[in-house]
PDB file of N, CA, C and O in Angstrom:
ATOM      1  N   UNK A   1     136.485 130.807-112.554  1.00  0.00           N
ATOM      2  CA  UNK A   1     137.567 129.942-112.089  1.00  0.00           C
ATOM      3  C   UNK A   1     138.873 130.513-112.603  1.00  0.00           C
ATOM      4  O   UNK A   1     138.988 131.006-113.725  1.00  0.00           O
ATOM      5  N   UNK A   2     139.722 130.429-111.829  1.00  0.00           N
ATOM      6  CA  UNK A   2     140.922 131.055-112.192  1.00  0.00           C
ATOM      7  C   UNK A   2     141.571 130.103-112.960  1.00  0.00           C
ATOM      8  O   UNK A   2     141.077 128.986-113.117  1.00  0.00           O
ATOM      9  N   UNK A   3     142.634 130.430-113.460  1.00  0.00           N
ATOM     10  CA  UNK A   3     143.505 129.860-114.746  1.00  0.00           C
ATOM     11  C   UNK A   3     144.407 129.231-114.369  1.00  0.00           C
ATOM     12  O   UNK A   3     145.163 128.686-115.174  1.00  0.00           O
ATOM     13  N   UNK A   4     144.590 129.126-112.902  1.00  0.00           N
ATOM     14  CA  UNK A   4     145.551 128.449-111.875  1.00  0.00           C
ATOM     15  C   UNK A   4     145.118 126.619-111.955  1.00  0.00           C
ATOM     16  O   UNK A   4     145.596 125.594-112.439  1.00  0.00           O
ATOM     17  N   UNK A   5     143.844 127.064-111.096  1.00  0.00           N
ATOM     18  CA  UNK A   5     143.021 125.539-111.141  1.00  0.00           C
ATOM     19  C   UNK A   5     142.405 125.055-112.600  1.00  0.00           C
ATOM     20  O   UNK A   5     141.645 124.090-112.514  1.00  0.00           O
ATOM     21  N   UNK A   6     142.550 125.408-113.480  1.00  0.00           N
ATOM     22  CA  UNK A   6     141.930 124.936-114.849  1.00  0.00           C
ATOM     23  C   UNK A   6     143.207 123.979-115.377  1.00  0.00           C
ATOM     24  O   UNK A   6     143.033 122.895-115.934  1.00  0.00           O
ATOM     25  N   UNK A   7     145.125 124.848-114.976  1.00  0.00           N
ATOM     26  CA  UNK A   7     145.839 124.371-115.805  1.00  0.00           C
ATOM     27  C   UNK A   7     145.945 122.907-114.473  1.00  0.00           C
ATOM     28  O   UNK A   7     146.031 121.709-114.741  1.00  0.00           O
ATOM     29  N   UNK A   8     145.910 123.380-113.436  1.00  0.00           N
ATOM     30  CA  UNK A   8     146.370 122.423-112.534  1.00  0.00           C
ATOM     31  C   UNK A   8     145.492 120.909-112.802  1.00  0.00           C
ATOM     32  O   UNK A   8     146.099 119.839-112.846  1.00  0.00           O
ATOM     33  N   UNK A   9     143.978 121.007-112.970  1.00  0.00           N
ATOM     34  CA  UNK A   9     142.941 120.359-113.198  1.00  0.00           C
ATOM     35  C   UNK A   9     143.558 119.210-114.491  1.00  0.00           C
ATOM     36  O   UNK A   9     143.785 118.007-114.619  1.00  0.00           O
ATOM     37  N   UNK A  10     143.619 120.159-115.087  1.00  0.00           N
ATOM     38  CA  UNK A  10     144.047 119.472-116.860  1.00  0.00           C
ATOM     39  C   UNK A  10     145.569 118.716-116.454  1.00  0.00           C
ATOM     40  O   UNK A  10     145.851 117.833-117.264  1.00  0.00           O
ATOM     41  N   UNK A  11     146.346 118.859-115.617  1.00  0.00           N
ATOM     42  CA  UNK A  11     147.763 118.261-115.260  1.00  0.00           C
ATOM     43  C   UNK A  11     147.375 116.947-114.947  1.00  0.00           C
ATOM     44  O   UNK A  11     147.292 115.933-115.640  1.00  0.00           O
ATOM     45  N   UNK A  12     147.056 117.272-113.223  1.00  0.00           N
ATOM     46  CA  UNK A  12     146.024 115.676-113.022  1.00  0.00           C
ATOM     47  C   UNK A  12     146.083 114.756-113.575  1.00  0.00           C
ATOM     48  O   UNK A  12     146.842 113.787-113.597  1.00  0.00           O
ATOM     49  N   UNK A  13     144.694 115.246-114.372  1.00  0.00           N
ATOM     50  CA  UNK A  13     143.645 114.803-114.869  1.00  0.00           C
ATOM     51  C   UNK A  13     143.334 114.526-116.333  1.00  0.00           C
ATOM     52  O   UNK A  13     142.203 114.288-116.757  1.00  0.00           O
ATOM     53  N   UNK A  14     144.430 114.580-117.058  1.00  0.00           N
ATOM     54  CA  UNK A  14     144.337 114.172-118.865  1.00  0.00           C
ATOM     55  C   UNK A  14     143.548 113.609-119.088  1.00  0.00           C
ATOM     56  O   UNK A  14     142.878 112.814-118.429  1.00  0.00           O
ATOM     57  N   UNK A  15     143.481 114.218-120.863  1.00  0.00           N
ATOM     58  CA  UNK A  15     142.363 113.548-121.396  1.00  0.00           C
ATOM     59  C   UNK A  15     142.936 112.326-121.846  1.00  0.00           C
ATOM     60  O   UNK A  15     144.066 112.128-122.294  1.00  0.00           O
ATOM     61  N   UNK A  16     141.799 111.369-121.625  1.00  0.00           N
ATOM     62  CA  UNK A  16     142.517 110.168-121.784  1.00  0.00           C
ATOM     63  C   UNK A  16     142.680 108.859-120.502  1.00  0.00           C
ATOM     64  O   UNK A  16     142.383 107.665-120.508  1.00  0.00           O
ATOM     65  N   UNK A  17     143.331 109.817-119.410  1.00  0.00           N
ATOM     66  CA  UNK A  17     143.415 109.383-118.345  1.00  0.00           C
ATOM     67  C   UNK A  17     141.919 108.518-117.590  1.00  0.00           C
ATOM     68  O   UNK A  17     140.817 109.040-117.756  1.00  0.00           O
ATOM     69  N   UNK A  18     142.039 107.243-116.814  1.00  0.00           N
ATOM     70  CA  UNK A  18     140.995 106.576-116.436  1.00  0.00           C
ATOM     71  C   UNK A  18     140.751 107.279-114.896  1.00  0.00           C
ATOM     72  O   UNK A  18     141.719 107.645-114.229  1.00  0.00           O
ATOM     73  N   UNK A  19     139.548 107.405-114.479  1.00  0.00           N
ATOM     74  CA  UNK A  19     139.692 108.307-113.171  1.00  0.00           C
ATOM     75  C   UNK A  19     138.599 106.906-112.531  1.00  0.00           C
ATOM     76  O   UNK A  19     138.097 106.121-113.336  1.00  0.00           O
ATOM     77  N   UNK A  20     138.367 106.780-111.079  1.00  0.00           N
ATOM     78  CA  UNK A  20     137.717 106.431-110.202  1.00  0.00           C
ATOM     79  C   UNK A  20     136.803 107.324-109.495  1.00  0.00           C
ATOM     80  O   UNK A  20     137.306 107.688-108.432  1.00  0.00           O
ATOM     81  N   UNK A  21     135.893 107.702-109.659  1.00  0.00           N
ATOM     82  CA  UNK A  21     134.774 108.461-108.792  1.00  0.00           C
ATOM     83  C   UNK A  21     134.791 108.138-107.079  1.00  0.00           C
ATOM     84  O   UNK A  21     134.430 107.025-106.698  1.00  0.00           O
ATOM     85  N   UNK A  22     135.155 109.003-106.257  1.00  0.00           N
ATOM     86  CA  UNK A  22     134.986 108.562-105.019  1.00  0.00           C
ATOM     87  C   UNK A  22     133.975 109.515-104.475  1.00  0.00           C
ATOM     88  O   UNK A  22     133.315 109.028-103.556  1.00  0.00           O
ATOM     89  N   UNK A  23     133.616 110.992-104.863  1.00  0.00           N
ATOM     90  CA  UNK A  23     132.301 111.829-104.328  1.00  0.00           C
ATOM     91  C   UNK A  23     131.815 112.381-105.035  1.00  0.00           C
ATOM     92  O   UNK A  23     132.591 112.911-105.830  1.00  0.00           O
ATOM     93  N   UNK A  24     130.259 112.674-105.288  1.00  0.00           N
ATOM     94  CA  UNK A  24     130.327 113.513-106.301  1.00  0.00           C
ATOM     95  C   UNK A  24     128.492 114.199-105.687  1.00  0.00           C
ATOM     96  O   UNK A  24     127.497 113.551-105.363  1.00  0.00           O
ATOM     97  N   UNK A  25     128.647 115.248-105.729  1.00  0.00           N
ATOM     98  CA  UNK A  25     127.435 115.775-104.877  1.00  0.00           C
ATOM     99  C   UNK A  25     126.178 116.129-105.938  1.00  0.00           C
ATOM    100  O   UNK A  25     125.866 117.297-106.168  1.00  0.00           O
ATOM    101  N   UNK A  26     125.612 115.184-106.449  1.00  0.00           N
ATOM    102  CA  UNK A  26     124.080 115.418-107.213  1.00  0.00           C
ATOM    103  C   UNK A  26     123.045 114.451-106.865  1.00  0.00           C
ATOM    104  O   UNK A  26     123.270 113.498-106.119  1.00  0.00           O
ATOM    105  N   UNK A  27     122.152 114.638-107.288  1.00  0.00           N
ATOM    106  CA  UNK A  27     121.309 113.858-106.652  1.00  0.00           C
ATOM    107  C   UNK A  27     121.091 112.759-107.523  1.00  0.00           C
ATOM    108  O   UNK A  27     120.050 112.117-107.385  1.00  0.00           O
ATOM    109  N   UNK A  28     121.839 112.471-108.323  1.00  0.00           N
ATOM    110  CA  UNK A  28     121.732 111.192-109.198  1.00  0.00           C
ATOM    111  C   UNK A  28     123.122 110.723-109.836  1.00  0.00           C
ATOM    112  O   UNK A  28     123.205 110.160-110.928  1.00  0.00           O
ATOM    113  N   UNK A  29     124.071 110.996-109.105  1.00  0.00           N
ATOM    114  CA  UNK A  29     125.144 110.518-108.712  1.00  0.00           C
ATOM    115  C   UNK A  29     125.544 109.146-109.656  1.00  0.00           C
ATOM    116  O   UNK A  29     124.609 108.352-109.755  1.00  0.00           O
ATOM    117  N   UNK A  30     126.686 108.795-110.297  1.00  0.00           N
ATOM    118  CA  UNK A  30     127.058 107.547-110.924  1.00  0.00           C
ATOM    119  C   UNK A  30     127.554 106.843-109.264  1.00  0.00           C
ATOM    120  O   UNK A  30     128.180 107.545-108.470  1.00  0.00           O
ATOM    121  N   UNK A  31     127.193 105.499-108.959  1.00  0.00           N
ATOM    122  CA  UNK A  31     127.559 105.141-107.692  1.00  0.00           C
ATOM    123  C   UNK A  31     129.190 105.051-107.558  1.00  0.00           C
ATOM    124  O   UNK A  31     129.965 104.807-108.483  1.00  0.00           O
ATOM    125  N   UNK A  32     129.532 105.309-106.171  1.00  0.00           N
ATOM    126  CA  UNK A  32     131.013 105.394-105.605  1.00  0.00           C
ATOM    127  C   UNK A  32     131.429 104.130-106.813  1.00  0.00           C
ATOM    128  O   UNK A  32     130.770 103.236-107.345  1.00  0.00           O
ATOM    129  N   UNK A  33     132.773 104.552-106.911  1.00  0.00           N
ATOM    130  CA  UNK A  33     133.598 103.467-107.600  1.00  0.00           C
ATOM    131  C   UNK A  33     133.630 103.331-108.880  1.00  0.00           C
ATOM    132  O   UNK A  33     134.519 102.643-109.381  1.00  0.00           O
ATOM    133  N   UNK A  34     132.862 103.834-109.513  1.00  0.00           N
ATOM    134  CA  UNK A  34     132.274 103.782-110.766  1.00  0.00           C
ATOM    135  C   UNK A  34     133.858 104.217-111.663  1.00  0.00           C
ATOM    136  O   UNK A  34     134.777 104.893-111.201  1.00  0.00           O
ATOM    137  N   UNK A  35     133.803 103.768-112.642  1.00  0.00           N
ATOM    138  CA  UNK A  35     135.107 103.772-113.257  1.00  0.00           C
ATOM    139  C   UNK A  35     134.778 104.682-114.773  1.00  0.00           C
ATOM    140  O   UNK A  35     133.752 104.494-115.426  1.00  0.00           O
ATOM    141  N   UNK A  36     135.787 105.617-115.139  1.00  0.00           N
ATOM    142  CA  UNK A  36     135.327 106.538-116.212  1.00  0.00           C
ATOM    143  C   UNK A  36     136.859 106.967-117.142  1.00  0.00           C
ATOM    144  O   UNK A  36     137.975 106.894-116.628  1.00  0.00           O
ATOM    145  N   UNK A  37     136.657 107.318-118.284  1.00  0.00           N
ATOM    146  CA  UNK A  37     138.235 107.977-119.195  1.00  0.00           C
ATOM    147  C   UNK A  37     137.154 109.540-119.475  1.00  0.00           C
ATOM    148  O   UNK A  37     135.998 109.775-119.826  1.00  0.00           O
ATOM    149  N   UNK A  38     138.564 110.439-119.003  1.00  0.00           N
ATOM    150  CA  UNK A  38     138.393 111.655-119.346  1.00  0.00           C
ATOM    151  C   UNK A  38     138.533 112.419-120.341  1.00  0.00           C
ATOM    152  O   UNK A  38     139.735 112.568-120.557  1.00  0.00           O
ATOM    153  N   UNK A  39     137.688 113.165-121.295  1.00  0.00           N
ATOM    154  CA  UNK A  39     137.726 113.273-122.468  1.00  0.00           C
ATOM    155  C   UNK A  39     137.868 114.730-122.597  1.00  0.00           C
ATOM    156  O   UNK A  39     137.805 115.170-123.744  1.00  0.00           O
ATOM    157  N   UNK A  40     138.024 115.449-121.761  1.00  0.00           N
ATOM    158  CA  UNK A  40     137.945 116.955-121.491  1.00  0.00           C
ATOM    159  C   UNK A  40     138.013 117.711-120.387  1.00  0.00           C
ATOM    160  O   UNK A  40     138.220 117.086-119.347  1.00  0.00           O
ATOM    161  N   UNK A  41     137.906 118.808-120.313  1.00  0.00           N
ATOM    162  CA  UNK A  41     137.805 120.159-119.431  1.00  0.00           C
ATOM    163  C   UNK A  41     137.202 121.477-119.721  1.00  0.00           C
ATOM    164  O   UNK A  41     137.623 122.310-120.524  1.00  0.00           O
ATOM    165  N   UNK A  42     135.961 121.570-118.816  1.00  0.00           N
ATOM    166  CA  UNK A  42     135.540 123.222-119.005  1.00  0.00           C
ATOM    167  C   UNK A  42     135.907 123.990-118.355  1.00  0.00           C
ATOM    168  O   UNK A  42     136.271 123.911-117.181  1.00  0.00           O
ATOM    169  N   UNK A  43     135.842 125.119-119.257  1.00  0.00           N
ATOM    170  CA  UNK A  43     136.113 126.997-118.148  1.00  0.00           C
ATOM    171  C   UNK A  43     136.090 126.708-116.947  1.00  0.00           C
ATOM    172  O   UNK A  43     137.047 127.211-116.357  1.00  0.00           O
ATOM    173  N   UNK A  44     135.480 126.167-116.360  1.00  0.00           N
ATOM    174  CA  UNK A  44     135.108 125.999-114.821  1.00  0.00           C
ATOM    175  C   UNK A  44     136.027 124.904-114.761  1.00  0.00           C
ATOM    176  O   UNK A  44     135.170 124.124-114.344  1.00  0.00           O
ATOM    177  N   UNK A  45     136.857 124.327-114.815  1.00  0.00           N
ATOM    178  CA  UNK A  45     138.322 123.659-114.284  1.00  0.00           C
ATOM    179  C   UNK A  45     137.451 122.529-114.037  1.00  0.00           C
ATOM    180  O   UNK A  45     137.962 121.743-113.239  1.00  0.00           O
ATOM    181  N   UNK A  46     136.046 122.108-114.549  1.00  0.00           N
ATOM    182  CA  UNK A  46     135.274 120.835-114.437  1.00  0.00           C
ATOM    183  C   UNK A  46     136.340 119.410-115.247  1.00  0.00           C
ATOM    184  O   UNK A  46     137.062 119.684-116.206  1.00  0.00           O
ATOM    185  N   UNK A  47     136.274 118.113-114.739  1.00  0.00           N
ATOM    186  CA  UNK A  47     136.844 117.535-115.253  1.00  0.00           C
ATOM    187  C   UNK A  47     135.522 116.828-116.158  1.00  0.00           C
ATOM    188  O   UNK A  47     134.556 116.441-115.501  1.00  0.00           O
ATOM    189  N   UNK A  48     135.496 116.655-117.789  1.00  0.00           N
ATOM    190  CA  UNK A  48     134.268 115.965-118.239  1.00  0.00           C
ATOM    191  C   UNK A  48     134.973 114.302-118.256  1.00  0.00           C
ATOM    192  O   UNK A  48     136.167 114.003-118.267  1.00  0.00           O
ATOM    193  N   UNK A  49     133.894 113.489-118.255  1.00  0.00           N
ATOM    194  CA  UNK A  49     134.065 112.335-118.134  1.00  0.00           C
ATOM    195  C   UNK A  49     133.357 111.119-118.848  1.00  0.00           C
ATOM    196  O   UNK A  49     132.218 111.506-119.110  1.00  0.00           O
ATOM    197  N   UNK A  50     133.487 110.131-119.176  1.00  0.00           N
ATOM    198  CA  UNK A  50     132.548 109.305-120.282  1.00  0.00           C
ATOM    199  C   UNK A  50     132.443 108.251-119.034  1.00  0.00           C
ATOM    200  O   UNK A  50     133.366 107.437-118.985  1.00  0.00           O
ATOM    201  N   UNK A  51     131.625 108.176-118.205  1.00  0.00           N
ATOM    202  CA  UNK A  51     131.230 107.079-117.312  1.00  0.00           C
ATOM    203  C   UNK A  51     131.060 105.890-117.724  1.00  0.00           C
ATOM    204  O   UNK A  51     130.096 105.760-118.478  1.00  0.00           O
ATOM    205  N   UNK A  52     132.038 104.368-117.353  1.00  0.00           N
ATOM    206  CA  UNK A  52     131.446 103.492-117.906  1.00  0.00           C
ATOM    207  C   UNK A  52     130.001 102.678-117.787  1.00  0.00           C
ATOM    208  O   UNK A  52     129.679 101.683-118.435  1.00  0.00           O
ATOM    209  N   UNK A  53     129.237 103.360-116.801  1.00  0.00           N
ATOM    210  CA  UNK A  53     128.194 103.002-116.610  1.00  0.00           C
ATOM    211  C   UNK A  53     127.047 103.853-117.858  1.00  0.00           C
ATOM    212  O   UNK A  53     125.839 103.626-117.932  1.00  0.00           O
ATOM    213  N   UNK A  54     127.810 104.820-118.722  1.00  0.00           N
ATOM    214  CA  UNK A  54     127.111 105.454-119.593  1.00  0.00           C
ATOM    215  C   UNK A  54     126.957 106.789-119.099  1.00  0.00           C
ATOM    216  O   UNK A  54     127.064 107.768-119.839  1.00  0.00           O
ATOM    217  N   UNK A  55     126.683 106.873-117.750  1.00  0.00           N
ATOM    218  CA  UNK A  55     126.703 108.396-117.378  1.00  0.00           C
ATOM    219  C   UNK A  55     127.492 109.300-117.577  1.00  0.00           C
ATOM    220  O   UNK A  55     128.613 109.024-117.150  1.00  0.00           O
ATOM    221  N   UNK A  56     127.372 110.687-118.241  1.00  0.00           N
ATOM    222  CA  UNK A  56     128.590 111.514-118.740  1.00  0.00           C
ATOM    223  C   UNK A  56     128.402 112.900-117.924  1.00  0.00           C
ATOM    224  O   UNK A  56     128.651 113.944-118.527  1.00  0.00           O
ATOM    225  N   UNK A  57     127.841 112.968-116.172  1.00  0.00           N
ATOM    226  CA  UNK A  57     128.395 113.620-115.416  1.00  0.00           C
ATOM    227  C   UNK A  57     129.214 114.469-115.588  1.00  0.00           C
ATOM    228  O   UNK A  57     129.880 114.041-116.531  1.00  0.00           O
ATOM    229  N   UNK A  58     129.803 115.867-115.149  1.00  0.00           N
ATOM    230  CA  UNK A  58     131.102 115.928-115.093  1.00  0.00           C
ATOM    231  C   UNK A  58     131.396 116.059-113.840  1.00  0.00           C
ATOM    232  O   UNK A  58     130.524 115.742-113.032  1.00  0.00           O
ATOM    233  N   UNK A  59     132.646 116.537-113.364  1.00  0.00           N
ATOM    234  CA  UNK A  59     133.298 115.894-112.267  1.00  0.00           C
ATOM    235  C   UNK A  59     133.703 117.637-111.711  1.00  0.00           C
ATOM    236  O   UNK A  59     134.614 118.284-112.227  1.00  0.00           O
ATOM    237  N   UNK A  60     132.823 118.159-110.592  1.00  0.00           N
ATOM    238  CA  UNK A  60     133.347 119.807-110.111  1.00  0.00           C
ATOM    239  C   UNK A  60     134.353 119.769-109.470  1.00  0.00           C
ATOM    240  O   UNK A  60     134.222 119.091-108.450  1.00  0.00           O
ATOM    241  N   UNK A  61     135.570 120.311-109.645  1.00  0.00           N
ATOM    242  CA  UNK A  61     136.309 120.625-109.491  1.00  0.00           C
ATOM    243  C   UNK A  61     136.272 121.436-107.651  1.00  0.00           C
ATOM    244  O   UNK A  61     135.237 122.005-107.302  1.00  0.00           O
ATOM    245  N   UNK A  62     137.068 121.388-107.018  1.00  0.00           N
ATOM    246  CA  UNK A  62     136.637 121.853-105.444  1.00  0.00           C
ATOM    247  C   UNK A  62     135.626 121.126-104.952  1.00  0.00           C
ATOM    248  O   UNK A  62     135.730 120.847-103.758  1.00  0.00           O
ATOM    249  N   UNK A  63     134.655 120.726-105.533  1.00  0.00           N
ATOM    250  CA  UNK A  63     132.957 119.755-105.049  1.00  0.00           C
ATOM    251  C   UNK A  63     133.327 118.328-104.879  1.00  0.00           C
ATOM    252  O   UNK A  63     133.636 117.725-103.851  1.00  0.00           O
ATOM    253  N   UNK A  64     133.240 117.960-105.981  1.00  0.00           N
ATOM    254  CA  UNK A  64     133.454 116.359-106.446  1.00  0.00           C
ATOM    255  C   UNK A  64     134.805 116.311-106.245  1.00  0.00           C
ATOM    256  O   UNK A  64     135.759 117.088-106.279  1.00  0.00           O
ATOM    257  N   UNK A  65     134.464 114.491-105.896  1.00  0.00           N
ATOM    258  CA  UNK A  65     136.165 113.868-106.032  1.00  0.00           C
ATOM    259  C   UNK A  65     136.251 112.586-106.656  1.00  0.00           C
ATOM    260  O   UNK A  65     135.400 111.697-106.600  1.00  0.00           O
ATOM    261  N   UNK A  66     137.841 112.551-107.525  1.00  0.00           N
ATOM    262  CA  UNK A  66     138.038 111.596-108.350  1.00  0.00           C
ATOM    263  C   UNK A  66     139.514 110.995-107.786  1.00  0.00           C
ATOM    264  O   UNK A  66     140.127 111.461-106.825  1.00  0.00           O
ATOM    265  N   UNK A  67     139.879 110.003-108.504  1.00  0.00           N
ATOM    266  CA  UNK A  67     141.454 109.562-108.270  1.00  0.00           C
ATOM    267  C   UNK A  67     141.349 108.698-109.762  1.00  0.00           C
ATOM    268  O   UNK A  67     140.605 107.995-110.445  1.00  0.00           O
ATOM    269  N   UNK A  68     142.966 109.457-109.686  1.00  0.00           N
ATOM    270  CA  UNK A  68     143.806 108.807-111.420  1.00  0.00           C
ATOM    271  C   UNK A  68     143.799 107.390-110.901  1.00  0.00           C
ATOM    272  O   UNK A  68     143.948 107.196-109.694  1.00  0.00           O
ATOM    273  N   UNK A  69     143.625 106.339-111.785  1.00  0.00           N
ATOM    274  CA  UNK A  69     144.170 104.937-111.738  1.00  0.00           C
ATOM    275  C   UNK A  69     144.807 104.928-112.896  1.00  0.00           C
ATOM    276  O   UNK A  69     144.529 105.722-113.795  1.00  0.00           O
ATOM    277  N   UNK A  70     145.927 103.829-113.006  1.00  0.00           N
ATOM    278  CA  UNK A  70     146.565 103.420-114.188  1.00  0.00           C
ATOM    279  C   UNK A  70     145.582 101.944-114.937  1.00  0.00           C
ATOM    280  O   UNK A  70     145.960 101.418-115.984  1.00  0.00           O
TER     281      UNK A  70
END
C-alpha cells in the first residue's frame, strides 16, 4: 500500500474517532450499522477497530466501507 492511502486513511479516520460500518466483505461480517471507535492503522492503510458488538474486525481499506459519525 502506498504511503498516499495510509496517510489519507489515518486523516479520515483517527484514532479515537467513532466510525459506522456500512460494508464489509467477510464471511462473518459485524452486521450493517454496527457502531465501533478506532484505535489504529496497519501498513496496509487497514482501519483497526474495537466493534461495539465485541468484534475487532478490521476495516480494508479500498474493500470495506465505513462513515465517521460524531
Amino acid at each position: 500500500m502506498d504511503v498516499c492511502a495510509k496517510a489519507r486513511v489515518q486523516q479520515l479516520f483517527p484514532v479515537g474517532c467513532r466510525v459506522k460500518l456500512l460494508e464489509m466483505d467477510d464471511p462473518f461480517p459485524p452486521p450493517i450499522g454496527t457502531l465501533g471507535t478506532v484505535y489504529g492503522h496497519d501498513d496496509l492503510a487497514s482501519v483497526l477497530v474495537h466493534w461495539d458488538n465485541g468484534s475487532g474486525l478490521s476495516v480494508v481499506y479500498g474493500v470495506d466501507r465505513i462513515v465517521k459519525v460524531d
